[in-house]
C-alpha positions as CSV (number, residue, x, y, z in Angstrom):
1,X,7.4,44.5,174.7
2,X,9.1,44.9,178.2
3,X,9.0,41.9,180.8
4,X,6.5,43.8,182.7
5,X,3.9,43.6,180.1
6,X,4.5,40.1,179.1
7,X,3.5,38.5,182.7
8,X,0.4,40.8,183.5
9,X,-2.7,39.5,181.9
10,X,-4.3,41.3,179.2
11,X,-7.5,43.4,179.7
12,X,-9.3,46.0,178.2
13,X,-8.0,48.9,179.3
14,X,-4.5,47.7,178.6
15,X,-6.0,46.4,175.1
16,X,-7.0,50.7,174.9
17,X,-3.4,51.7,176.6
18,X,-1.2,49.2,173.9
19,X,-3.6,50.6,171.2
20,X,-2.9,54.6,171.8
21,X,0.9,53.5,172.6
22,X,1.2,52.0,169.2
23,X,-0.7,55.0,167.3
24,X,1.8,57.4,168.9
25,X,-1.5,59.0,171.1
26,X,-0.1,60.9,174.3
27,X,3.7,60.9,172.6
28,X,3.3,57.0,174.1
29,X,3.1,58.3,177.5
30,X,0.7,56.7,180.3
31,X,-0.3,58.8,183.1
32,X,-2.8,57.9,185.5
33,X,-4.3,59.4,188.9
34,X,-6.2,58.0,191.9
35,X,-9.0,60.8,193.1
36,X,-10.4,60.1,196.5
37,X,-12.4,62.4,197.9
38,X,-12.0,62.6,201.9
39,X,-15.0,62.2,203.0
40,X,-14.5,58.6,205.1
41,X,-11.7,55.9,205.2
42,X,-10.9,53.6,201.7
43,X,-12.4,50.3,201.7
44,X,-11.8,47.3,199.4
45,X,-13.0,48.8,196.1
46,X,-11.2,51.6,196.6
47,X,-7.7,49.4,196.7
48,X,-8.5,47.8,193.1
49,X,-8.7,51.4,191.9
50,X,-5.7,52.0,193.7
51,X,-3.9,48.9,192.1
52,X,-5.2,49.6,188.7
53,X,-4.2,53.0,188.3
54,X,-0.5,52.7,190.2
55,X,-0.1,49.4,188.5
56,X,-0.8,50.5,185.1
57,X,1.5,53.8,185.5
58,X,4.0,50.9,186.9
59,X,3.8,48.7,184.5
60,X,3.9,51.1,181.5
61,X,6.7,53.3,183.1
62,X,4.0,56.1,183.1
63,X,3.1,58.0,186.0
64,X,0.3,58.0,189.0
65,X,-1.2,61.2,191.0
66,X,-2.6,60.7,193.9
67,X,-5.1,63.8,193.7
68,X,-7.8,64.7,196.9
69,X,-11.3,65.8,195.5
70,X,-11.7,68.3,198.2
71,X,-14.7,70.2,196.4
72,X,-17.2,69.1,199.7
73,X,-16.0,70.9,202.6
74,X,-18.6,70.0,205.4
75,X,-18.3,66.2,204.8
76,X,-14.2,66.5,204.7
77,X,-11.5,66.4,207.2
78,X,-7.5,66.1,207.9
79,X,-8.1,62.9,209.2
80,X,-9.7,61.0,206.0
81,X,-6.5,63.3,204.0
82,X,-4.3,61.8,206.4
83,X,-5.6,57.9,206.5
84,X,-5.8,57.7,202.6
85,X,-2.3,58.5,202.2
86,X,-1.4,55.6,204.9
87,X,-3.4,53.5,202.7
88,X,-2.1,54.1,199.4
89,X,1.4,53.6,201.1
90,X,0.5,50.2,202.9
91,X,-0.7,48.6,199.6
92,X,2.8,49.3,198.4
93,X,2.4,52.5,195.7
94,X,4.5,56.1,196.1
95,X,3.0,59.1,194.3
96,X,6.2,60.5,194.8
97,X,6.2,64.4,194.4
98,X,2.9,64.2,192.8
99,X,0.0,64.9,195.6
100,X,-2.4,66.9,194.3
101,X,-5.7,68.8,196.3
102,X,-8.5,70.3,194.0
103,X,-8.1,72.9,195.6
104,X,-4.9,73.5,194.6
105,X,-6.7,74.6,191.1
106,X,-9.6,76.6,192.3
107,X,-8.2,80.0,191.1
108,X,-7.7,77.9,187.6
109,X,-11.3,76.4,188.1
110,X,-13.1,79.7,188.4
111,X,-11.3,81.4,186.1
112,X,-12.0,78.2,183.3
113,X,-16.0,79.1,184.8
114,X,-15.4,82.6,184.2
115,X,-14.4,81.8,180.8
116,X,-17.3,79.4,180.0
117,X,-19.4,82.3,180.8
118,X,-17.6,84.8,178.5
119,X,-18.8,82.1,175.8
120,X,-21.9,82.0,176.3
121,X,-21.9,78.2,177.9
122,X,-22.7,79.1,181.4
123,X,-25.1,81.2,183.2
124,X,-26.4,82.3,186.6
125,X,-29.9,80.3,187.6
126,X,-31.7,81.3,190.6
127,X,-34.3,78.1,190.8
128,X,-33.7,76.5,193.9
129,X,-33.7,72.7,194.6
130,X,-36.8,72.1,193.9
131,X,-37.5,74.1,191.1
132,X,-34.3,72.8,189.4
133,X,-35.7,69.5,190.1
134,X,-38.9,70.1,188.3
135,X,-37.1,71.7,185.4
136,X,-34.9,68.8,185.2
137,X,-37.4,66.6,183.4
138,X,-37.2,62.6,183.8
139,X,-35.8,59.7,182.6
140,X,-38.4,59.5,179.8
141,X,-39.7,62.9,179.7
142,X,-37.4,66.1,178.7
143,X,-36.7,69.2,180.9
144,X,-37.5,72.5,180.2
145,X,-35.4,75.7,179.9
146,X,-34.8,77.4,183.4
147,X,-36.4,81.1,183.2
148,X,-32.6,82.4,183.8
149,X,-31.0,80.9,180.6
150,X,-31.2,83.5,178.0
151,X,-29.3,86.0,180.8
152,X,-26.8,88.7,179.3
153,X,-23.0,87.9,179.6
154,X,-22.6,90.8,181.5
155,X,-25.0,90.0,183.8
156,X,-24.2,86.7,184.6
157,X,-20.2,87.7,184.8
158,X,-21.5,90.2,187.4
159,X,-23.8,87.5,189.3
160,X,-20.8,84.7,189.5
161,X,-18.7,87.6,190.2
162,X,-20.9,88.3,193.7
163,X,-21.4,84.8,194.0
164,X,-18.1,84.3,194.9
165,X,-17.9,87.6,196.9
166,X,-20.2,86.0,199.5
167,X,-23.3,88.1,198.5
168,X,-25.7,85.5,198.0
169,X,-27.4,82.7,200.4
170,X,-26.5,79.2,200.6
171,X,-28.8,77.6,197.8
172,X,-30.0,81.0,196.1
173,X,-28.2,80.5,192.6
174,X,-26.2,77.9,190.9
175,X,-24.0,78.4,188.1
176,X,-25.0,76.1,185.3
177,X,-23.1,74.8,181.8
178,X,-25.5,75.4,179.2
179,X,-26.0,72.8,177.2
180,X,-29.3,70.8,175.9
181,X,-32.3,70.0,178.4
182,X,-33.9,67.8,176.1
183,X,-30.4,65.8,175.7
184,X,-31.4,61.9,176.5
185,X,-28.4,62.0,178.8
186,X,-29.4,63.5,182.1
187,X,-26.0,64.5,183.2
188,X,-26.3,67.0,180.3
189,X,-29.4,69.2,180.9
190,X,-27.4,71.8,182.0
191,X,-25.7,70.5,185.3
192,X,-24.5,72.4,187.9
193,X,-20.9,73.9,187.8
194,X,-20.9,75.8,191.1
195,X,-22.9,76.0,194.0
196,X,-23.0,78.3,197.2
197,X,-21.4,76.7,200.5
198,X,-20.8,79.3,203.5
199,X,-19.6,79.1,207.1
200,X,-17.7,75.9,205.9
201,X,-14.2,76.3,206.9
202,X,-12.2,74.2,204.1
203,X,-9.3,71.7,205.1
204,X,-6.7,73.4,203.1
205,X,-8.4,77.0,201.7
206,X,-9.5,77.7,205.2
207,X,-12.4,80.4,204.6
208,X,-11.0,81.6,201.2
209,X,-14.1,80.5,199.5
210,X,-17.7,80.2,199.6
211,X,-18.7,78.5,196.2
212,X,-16.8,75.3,195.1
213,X,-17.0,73.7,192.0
214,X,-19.0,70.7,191.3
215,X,-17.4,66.7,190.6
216,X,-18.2,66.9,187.4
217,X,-16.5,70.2,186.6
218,X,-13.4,69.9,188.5
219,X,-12.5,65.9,187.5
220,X,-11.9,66.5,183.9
221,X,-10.5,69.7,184.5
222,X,-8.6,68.8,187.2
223,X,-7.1,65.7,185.0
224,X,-6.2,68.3,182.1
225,X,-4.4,70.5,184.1
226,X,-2.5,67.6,185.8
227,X,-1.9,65.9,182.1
228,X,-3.0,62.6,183.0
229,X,-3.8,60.5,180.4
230,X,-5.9,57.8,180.9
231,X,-8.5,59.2,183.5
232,X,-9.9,55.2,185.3
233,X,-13.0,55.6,186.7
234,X,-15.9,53.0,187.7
235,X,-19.0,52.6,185.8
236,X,-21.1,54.2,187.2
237,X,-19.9,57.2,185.5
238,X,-19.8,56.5,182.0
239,X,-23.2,58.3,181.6
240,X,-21.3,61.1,182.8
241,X,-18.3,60.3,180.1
242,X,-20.1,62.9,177.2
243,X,-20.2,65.9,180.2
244,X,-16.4,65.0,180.5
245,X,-15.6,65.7,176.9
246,X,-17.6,68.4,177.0
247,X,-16.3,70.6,179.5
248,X,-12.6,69.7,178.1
249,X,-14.0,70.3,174.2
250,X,-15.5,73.7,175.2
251,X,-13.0,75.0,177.3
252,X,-10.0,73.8,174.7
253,X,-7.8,72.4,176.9
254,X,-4.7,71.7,175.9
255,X,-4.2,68.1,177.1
256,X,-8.3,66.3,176.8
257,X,-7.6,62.7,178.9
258,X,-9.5,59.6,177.6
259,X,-11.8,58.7,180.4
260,X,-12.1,54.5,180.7
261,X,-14.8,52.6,182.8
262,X,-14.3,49.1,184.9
263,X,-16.3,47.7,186.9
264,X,-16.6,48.4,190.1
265,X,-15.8,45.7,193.1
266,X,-19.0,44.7,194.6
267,X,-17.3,42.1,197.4
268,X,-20.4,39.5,198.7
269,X,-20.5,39.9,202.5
270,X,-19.5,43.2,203.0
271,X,-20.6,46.8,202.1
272,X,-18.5,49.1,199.4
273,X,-20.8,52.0,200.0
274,X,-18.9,54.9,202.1
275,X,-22.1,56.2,203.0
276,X,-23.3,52.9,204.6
277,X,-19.9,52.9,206.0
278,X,-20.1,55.9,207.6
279,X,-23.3,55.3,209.1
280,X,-21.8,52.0,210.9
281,X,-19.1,54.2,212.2
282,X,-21.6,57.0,212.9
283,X,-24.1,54.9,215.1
284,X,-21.2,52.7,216.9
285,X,-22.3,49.2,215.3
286,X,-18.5,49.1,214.8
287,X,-15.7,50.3,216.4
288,X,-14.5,52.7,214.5
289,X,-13.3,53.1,210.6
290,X,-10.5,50.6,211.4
291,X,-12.9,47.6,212.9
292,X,-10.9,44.9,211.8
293,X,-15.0,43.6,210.5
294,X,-15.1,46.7,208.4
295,X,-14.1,46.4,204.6
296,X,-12.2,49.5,204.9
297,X,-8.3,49.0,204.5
298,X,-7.7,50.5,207.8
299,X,-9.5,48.0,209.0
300,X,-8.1,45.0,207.2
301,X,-4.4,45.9,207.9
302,X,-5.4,46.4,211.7
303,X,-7.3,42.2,211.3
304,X,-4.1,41.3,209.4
305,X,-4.7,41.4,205.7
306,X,-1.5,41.6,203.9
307,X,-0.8,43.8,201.8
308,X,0.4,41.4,198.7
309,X,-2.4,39.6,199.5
310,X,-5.0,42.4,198.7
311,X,-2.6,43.4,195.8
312,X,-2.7,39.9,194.5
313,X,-6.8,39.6,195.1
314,X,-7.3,42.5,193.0
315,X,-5.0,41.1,190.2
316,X,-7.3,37.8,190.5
317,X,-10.3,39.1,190.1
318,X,-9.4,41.3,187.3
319,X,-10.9,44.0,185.2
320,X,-14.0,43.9,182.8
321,X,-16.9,46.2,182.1
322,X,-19.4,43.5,183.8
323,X,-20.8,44.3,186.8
324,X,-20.0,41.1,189.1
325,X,-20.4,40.0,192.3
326,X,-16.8,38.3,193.8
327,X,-17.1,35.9,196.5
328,X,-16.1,36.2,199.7
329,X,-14.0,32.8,199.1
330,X,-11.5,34.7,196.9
331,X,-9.9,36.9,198.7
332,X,-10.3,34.9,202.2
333,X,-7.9,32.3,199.7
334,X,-5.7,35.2,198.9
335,X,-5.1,36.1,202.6
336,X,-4.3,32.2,203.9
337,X,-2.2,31.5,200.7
338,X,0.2,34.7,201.7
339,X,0.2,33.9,205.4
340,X,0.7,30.8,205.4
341,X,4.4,31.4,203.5
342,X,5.3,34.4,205.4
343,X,3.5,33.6,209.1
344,X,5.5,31.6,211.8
345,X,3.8,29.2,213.9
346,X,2.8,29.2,217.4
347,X,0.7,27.4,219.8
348,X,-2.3,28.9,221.5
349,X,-5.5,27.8,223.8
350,X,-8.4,29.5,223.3
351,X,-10.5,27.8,225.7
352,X,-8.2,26.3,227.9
353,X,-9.1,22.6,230.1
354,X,-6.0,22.3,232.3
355,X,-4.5,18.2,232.1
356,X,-2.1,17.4,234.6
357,X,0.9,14.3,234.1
358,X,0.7,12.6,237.3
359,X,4.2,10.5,235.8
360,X,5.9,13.6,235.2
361,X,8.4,15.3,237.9
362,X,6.9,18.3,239.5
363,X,8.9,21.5,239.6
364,X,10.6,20.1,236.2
365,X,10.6,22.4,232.9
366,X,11.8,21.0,229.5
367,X,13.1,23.4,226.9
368,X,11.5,22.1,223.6
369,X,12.1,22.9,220.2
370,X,9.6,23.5,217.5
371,X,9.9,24.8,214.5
372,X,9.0,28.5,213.5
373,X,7.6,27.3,210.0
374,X,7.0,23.3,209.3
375,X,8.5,24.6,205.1
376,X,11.0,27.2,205.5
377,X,14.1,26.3,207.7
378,X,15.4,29.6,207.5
379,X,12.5,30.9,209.8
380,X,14.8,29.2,212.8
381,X,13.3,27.4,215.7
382,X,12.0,28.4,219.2
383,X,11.9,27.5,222.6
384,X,8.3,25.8,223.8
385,X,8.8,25.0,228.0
386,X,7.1,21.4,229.2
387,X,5.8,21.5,232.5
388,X,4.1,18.6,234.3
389,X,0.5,20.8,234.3
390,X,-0.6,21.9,230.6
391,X,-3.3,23.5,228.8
392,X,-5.4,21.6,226.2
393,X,-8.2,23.3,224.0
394,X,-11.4,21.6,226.1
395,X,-13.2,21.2,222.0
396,X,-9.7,18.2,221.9
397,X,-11.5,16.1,225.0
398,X,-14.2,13.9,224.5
399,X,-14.8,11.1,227.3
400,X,-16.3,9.0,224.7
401,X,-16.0,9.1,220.7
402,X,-15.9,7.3,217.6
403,X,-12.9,6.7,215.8
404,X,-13.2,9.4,213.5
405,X,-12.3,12.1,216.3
406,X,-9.2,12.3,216.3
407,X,-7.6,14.3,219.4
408,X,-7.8,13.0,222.9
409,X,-10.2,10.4,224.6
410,X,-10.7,8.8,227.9
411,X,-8.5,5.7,228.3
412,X,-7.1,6.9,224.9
413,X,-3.9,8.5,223.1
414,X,-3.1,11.5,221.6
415,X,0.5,13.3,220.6
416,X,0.6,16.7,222.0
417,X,2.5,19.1,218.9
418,X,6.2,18.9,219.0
419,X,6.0,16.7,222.1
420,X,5.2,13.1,223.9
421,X,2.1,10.9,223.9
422,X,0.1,11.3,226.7
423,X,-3.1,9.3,228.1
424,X,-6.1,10.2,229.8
425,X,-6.7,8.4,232.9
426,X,-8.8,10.1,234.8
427,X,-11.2,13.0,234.4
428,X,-12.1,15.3,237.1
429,X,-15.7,17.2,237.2
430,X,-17.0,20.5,239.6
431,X,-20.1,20.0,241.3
432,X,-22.3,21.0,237.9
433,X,-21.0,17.9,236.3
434,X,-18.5,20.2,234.3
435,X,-14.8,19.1,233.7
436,X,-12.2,20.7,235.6
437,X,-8.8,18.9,234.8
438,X,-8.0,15.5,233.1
439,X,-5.6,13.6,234.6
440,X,-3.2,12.0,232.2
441,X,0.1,9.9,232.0
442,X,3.1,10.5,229.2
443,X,5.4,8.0,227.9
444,X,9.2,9.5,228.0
445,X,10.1,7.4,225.1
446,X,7.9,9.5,222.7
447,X,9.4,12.2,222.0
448,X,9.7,13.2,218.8
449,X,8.6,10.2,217.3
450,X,6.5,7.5,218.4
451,X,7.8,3.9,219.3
452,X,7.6,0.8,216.7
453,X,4.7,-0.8,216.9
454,X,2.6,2.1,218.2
455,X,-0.1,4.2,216.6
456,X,-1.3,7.7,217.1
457,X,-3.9,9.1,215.5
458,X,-4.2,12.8,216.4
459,X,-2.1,15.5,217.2
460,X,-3.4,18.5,219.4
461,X,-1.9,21.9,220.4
462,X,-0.9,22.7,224.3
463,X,0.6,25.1,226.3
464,X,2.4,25.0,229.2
465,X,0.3,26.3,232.6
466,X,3.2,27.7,234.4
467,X,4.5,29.3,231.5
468,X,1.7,30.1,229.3
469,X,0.6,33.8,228.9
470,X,-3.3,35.2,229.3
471,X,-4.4,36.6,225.9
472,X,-7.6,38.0,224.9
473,X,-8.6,36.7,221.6
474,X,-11.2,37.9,219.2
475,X,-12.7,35.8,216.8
476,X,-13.4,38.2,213.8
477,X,-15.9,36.6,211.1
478,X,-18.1,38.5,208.4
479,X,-19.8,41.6,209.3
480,X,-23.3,40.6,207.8
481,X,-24.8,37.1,207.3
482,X,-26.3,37.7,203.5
483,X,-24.6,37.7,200.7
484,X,-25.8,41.3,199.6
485,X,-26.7,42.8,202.8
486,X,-27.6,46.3,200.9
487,X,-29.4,44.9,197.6
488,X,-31.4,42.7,199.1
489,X,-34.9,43.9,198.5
490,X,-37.1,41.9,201.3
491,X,-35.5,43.9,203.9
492,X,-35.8,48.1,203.9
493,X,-32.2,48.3,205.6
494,X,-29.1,46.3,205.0
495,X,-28.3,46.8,209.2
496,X,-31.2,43.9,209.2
497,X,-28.2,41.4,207.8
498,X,-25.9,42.5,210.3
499,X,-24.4,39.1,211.7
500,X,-24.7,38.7,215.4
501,X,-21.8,36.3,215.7
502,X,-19.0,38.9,213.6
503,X,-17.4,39.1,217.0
504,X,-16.7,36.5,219.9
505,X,-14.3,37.7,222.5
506,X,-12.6,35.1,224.5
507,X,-10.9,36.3,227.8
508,X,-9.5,33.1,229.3
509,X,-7.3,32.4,226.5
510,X,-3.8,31.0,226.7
511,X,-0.9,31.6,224.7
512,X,2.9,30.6,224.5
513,X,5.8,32.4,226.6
514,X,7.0,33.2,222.7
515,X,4.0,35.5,222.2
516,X,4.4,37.4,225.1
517,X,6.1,40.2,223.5
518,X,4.3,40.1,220.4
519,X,4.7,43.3,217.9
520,X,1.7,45.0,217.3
521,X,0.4,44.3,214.0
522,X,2.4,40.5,213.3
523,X,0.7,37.6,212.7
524,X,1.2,34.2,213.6
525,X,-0.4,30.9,213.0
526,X,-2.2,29.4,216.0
527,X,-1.2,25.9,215.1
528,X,-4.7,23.8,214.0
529,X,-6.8,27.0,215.0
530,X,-6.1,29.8,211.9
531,X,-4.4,33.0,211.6
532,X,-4.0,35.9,214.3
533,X,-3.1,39.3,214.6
534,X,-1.7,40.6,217.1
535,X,-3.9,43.9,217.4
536,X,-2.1,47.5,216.3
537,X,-4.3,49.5,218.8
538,X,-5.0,47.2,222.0
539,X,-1.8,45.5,222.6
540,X,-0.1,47.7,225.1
541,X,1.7,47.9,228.1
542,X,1.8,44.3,228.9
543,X,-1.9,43.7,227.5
544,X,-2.0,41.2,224.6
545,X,-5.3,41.1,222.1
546,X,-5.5,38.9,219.4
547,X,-7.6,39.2,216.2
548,X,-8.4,36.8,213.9
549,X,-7.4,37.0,210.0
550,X,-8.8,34.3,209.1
551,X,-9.7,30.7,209.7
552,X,-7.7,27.6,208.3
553,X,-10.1,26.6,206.1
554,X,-13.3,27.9,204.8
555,X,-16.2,27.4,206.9
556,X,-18.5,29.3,205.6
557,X,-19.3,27.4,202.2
558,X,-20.0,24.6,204.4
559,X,-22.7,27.2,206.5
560,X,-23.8,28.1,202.5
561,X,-24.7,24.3,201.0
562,X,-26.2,23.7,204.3
């Protein structure tokens, strides 16, 4: 047993891999694929796939094939093609030479069709939706034969022949397996192998066809073809596991892959449904596909997710055959735990109260030092200037308080970060009674350390109002307020659980001179506020936008036992 496999945890589908290894099953080869279809952009479920199936080929010194189920034309683009490849890539996994379309085996696909038909396993049916409905039968009750079944090889050659010469009408005939309509399993009263799609212009066939093949078909023939072994796939399709041996039994393939279910990542808080996704996007509740709210991945790298994080989130929560709900708390954990080794420190104001130090020289500017990480040296130091007017966050004032608020109070202490120990003296108020500007004294021999005998008992953030840089700041929370926004069954429509708060935008915000030339995508740690991106798409010429990762601590299991 290699290193590798001794520090990943066990499971069940390694339990299944180790197993066929040791038999000699697949000549002890592991090959694995990831098939997204490119219909919309990945979200959080889609990454555990996308760790399971690279990390296993990893891990077993196997292969992974990233492979595009482009069988849907109309709901497909260049654009989804061209964002799940940046995904797959961020997370940290190469496919290397091996990216693979569907269509790149349609001519393969029609002619393994063709072949069914030659058989006898296939056939022509001209019931339309409806019809095919009807004939389908129910969950409890069997279907019935479709009047088109018992057609003549030659006839139905001739029909899927014409079918594919464009001589038919969108919905006029299907080509069916034939197999048993009074089978228990649904998926096997005769499903549908190809169906009739024109004026659909294809993202890589152009208008080369006008039938395409069906999931079911081109999966398992599509994983034959590629010789993968071990074809992954989420529950919800191990009814459709006996159709998958099927096809590959009929048609005599020469490599049959061993399809394996996990469950699927249902993430509390968020939606894993790319329809629901795409009707967010579609109606503008969200900005886009890459709305750092949005559980896509686009729109966690753009908030500030890191990518070992999510890799290490989906190794946490594992893999098992139990549907399971994973709590929010999990992977918000996962994200502070990684940013808080790799993020430097910096000071920021989000709602800025100016203070002046009547005691201190005007016109003077101190260079002070901080450090870039309070646990790692070897992220250096920078520069923070001290001027004689500052910027404190007006939530650190309070004229009046009890000892257990611990930042600054009238007639009171507090050590600004990295700094002296100032005093409020005085506080100054506008005409409706709000404050303006506290008026505050230092003590020069407090730098750096505080003098015998005295005691501080808080420590707040600043920045200096001279040298201090405007900064929009947007304070990204959860995108919906329930738990299971689309399972809940009081409401008809999960958009009822949207959360009104998921984004506060700050304008007024104040950051340090260090941040003015932030890099698009880093994040920092606003010292005793949380974590912040600066954003990939808004921070431009000049302009600087932060987002929120995430908070220090978790405040919503507080909101929950409330």
């Amino acid at each position: 047993m290699s290193e590798k496999e001794v520090i990943k945890p066990s499971n069940f589908i390694r339990n299944i891999i180790d197993a066929d290894i040791e038999a000699g099953k697949n000549d002890g080869h592991v090959h694995t694929r990831f098939p997204p279809e490119p219909n919309g952009y990945l979200h959080i479920g889609h990454a555990k796939s996308i760790c399971l199936n690279f990390g296993l080929a990893n891990d077993y010194d196997g292969l992974c094939n990233l492979r595009f189920d482009d069988t849907n034309p109309h709901k497909e683009n260049e654009e989804f093609v061209d964002a799940i490849k940046k995904d797959v890539q961020w997370l940290g996994f190469d496919w290397e030479d091996r990216l693979f379309f569907s269509s790149d085996y349609f001519e393969q696909l029609y002619n393994y069709a063709v072949q069914l038909i030659q058989q006898g396993d296939a056939y022509v049916c001209d019931l339309n939706a409806e019809e095919t409905r009807e004939y389908r039968g129910t969950l409890t009750e069997p279907g019935k034969n479709s009047p088109y079944r018992d057609r003549s090889v030659d006839e139905n050659l001739d029909l899927f022949k014409r079918m594919r010469a464009g001589e038919f009408a969108d919905g006029s005939k299907l080509l069916r397996a034939k197999i048993d309509m009074a089978s228990p399993n649904i998926n096997m009263r005769d499903p549908a192998i190809y169906r009739i799609r024109h004026g659909v212009i294809h993202h890589q066939t152009g208008n080369e066809w006008c039938i395409y093949p069906m999931y079911d078909y081109t999966h398992c023939v599509s994983d034959a073809i590629e010789g993968v072994t071990h074809s992954v796939c989420t529950l919800e399709f191990a009814d459709h596991r006996p159709l998958y041996d099927w096809f590959l039994d009929t048609l005599k393939t020469a490599n049959h892959p061993q399809q394996i279910e996990f469950s699927r990542l249902n993430l509390q808080y968020a939606i894993t449904s790319k329809r629901k996704l795409t009707r967010l996007v579609d109606e503008n509740i969200v900005d886009g596909w890459d709305d750092p709210r949005m559980s896509t991945i686009s729109g966690m790298r753009r908030r500030g997710y890191p990518s070992a994080a999510i890799r290490e989130f989906c190794e946490r929560i594992g893999v098992t055959k139990a549907d399971n709900s994973v709590e929010m708390e999990i992977l918000d954990a996962c994200i502070r735990e990684e940013l808080n080794k790799i993020s430097p420190r910096a000071m920021a104001v989000l709602n800025p109260v100016k203070i002046v130090i009547t005691n201190y020289p005007e016109g003077q500017t101190e260079q002070l030092t901080a450090p870039n990480h309070p646990q790692n040296e070897e992220m250096g130091t920078r520069v923070v200037p001290f001027t004689r007017e500052l910027y404190i966050d007006r939530a650190d004032f309070k004229e009046e308080a009890n000892n257990k608020f611990k930042r600054l109070v009238k007639d009171k202490e507090v050590r600004l970060r990295n700094a002296y120990v100032i005093r409020c003296d005085e506080v100054i108020k506008d005409n409706d009674d709000e404050i303006v500007e506290l008026r505050c004294s230092y003590d020069p021999a407090t730098l750096g350390a505080n003098p015998e005998g005295r005691k501080v008992k808080g420590v707040i953030h600043w920045v200096s109002a001279e040298h201090g840089v405007k900064a929009q700041v947007r304070l990204y929370d959860r995108l919906f307020n329930h738990p299971h926004p689309d399972s809940d069954k009081d409401v008809e429509d999960f958009i009822a659980h949207l959360n009104p708060d998921s984004l506060i935008t700050l304008t007024d915000s104040v950051v340090e001179q260090s941040l003015s030339e932030s890099i698009p995508g880093k994040v920092y740690q606003f010292e005793r506020e949380g974590y912040f991106c600066a954003d990939s798409e808004l921070c431009r010429d000049g302009k600087l936008v932060f987002n929120r990762t995430v908070t220090l601590r978790d405040t919503w299991a507080k909101i929950e036992q409330s």
